[in-house]
C-alpha positions as CSV (number, residue, x, y, z in Angstrom):
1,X,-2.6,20.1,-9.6
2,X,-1.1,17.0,-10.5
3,X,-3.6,14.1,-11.0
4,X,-3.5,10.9,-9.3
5,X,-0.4,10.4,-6.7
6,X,0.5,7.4,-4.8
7,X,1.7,7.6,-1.6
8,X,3.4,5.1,0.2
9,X,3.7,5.2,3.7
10,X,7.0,3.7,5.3
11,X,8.7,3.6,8.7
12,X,11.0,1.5,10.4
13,X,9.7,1.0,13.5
14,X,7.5,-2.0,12.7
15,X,6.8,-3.6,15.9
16,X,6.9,-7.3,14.4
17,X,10.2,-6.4,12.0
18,X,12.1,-3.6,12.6
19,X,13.7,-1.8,9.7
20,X,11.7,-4.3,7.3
21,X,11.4,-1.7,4.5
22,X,15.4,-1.5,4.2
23,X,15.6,-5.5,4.5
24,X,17.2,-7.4,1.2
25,X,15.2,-8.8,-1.5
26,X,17.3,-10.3,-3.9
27,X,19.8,-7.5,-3.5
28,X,17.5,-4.2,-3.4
29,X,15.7,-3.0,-0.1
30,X,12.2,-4.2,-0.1
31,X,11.1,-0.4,-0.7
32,X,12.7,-0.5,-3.8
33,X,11.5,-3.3,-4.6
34,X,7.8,-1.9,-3.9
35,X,8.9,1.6,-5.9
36,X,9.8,-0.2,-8.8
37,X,6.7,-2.3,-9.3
38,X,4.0,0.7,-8.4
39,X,6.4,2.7,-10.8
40,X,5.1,0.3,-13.7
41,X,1.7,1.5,-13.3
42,X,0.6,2.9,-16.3
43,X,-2.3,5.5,-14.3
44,X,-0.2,7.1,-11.3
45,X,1.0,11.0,-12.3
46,X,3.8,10.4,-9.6
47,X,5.2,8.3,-6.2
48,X,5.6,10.3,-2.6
49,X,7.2,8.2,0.1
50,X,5.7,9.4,2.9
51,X,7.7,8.5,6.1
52,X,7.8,9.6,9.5
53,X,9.9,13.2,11.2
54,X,11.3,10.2,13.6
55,X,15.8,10.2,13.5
56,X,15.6,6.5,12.4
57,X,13.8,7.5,9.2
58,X,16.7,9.2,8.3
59,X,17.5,6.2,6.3
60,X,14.3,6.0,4.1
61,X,14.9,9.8,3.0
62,X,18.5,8.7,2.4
63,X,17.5,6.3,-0.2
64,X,14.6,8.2,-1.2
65,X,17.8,11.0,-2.2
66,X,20.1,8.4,-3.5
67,X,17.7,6.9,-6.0
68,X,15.6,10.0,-6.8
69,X,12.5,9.6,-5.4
70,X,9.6,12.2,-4.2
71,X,9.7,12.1,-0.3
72,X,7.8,13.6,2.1
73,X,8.3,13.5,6.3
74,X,5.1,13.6,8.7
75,X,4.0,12.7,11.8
76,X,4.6,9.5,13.0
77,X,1.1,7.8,14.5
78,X,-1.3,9.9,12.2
79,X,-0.8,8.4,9.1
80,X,-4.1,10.4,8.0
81,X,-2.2,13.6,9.2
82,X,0.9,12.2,7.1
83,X,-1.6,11.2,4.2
84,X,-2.9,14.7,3.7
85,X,-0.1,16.7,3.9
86,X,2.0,15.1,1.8
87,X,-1.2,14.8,-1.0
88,X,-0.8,18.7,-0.3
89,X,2.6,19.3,-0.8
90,X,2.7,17.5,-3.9
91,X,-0.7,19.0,-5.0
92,X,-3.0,15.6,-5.8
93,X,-6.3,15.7,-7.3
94,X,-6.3,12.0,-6.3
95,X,-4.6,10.0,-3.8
96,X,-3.8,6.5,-3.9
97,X,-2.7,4.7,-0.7
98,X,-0.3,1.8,-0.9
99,X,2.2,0.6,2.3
100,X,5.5,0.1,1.6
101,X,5.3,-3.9,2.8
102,X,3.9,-5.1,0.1
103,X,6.6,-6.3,-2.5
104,X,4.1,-8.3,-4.6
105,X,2.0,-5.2,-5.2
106,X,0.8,-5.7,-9.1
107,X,0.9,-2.9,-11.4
108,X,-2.3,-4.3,-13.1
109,X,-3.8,-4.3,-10.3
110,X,-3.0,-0.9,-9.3
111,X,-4.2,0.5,-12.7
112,X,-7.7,-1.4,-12.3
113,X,-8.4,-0.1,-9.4
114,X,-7.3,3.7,-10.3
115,X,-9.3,3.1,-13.6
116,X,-12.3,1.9,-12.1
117,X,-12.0,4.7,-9.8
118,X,-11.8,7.0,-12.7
119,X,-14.6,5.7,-15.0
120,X,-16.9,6.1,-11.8
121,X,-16.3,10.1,-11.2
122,X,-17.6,12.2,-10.3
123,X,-19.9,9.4,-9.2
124,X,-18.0,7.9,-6.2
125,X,-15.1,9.6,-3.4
126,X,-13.2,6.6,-3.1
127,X,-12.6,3.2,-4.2
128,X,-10.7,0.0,-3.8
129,X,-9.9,-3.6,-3.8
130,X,-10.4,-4.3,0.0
131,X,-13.3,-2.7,1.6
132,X,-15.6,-3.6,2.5
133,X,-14.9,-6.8,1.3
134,X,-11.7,-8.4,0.1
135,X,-11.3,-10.8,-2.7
136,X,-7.6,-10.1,-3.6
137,X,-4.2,-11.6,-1.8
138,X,-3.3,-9.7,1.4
139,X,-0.9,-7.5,0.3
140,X,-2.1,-6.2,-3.3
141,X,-4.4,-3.6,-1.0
142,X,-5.2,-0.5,-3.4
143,X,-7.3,2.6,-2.6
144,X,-7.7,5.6,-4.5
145,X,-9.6,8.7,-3.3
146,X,-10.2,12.2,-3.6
147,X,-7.8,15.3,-2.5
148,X,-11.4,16.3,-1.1
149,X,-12.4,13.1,0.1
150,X,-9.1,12.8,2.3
151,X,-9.5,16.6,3.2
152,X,-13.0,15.7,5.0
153,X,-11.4,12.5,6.8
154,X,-9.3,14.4,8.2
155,X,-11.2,17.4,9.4
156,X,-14.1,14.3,11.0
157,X,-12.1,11.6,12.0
158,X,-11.4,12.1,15.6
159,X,-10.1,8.8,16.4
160,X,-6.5,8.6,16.9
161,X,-6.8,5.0,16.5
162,X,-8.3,5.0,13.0
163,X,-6.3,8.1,12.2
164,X,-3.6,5.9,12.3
165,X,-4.9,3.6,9.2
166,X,-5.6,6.6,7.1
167,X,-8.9,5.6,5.5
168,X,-11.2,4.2,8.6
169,X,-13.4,7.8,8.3
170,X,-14.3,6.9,4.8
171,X,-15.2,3.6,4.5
172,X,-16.6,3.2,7.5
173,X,-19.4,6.3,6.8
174,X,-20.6,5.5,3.7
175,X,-23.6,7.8,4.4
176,X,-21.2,10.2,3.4
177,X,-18.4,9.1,1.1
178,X,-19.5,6.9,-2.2
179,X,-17.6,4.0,-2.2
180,X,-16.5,1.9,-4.8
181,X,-15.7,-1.8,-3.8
182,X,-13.1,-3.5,-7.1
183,X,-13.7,-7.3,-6.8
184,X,-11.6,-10.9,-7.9
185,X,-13.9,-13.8,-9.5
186,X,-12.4,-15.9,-7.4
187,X,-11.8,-15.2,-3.4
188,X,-8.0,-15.4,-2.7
189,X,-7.8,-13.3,0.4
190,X,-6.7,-16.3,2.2
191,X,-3.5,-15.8,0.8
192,X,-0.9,-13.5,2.5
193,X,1.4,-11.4,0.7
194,X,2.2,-8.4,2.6
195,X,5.5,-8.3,5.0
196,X,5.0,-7.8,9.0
197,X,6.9,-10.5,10.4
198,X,9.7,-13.0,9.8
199,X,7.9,-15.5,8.4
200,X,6.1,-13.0,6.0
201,X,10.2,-12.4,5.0
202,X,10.9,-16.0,4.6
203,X,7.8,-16.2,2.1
204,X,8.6,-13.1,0.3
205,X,12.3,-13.9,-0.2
206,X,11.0,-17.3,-2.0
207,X,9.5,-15.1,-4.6
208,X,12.1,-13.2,-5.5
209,X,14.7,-15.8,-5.1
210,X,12.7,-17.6,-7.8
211,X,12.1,-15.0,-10.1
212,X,15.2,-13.2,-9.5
213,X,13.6,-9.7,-10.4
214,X,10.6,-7.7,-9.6
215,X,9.4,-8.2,-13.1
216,X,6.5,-11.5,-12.3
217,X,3.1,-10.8,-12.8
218,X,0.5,-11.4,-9.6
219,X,-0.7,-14.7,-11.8
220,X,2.7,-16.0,-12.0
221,X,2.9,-15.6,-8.4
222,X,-0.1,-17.8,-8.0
223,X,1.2,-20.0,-11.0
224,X,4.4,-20.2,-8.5
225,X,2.5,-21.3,-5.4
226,X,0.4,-23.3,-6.8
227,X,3.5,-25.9,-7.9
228,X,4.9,-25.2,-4.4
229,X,2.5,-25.3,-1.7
230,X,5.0,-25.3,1.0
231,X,6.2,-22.1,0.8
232,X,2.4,-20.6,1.1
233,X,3.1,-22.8,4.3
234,X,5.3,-20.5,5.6
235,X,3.5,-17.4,6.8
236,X,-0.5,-19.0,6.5
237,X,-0.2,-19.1,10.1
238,X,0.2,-15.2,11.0
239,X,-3.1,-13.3,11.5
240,X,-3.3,-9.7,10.6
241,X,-3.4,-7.0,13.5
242,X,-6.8,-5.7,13.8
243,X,-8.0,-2.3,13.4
244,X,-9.7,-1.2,16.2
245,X,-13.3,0.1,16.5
């Protein structure tokens, strides 16, 4: 086996904003952008992109080739379907989940999570910094769980619906999985970070226009908004798709 693995799910058919994952930030495609900052994470044994078997995903393995990476093709609706293959292919002990629209993700963050995670076995299947409660930015979302944990979602998860947000089984049974919740001091989960439509572009590209690299810290981001409150203007306005029940 080979210890914790993050996967990162990516596609390009985002309803919102096609083809978002291959869109520029300050001259890489936002899913290099995201590979580069996991990559910093001291805790993760190795990255899969996960994508779909779908002809326009042909690109995201093309770049996966071009810059090296470990890829992985699934089906395209059952993200848990996608989830636990690809955990099997590349033989995880542990998984973590991360989507490929999230260009702020912290590598501090990451490694908190994973080492809470960690410290807790074999007390708890999964934990994470959003459910059931989040305190972080939208778009810093980390969740670690068990190969065996992931193996049980999806033999009981039924629910095409949650299947397709890989983790619904889980957290919503606690009676059976042990959860782990990884909580901020301070509630910031009115801020949103993660990349679904234009305007979640717009705010994005003011990041990395500033900084110029993928380098900044989650703090300096705050640091960054904080002396520009304009550009958190930008995007406060979208609301997040629901999961269903």
């Amino acid at each position: 086996m080979t210890g914790v693995v993050a996967i990162v799910q990516a596609r390009t058919g985002s309803s919102r904003l096609p083809r978002k994952v291959l869109l520029d930030l300050a001259g890489e495609p936002m899913l290099a952008r995201d590979v580069n900052r996991i990559s910093r994470a001291g805790k993760i044994d190795r990255i899969v992109i996960a994508t779909t078997t779908h002809p326009s995903d042909d690109a995201i393995v093309e770049l996966c080739k071009e810059r090296g990476w470990n890829w992985f093709r699934g089906h395209e609706t059952d993200l848990l379907d996608r989830y636990y293959r690809a955990a099997g292919a590349f033989e995880a002990d542990h998984v973590v989940r991360i989507t490929s629209d999230c260009p702020l993700i912290d590598p501090g963050i990451v490694d908190r999570v994973i080492g809470e995670y960690l410290r807790h076995l074999p007390g708890i299947d999964y934990a994470s910094n959003v459910n059931p409660v989040r305190t972080f930015p939208r778009g810093l979302d980390t969740e670690v769980m068990s190969a065996a944990a992931l193996e049980k979602a999806w033999h009981g998860d039924r629910n095409p619906l949650h299947r397709e947000h890989v983790t619904q089984y889980i957290v919503r049974h606690p009676e059976i999985f042990r959860l782990h919740l990884v909580r901020n001091p301070v509630d910031l989960s009115f801020h949103r970070w993660t990349v679904d439509t234009p305007e979640d572009l717009t705010f994005v590209r003011c990041i990395y226009d500033h900084f110029g690299n993928d380098l900044f810290t989650w703090e300096e981001v705050l640091e960054y908004l904080d002396r520009h409150p304009g550009v958190m203007e930008m995007n406060r306005h979208i609301r997040q798709k629901p999961v269903p029940d």
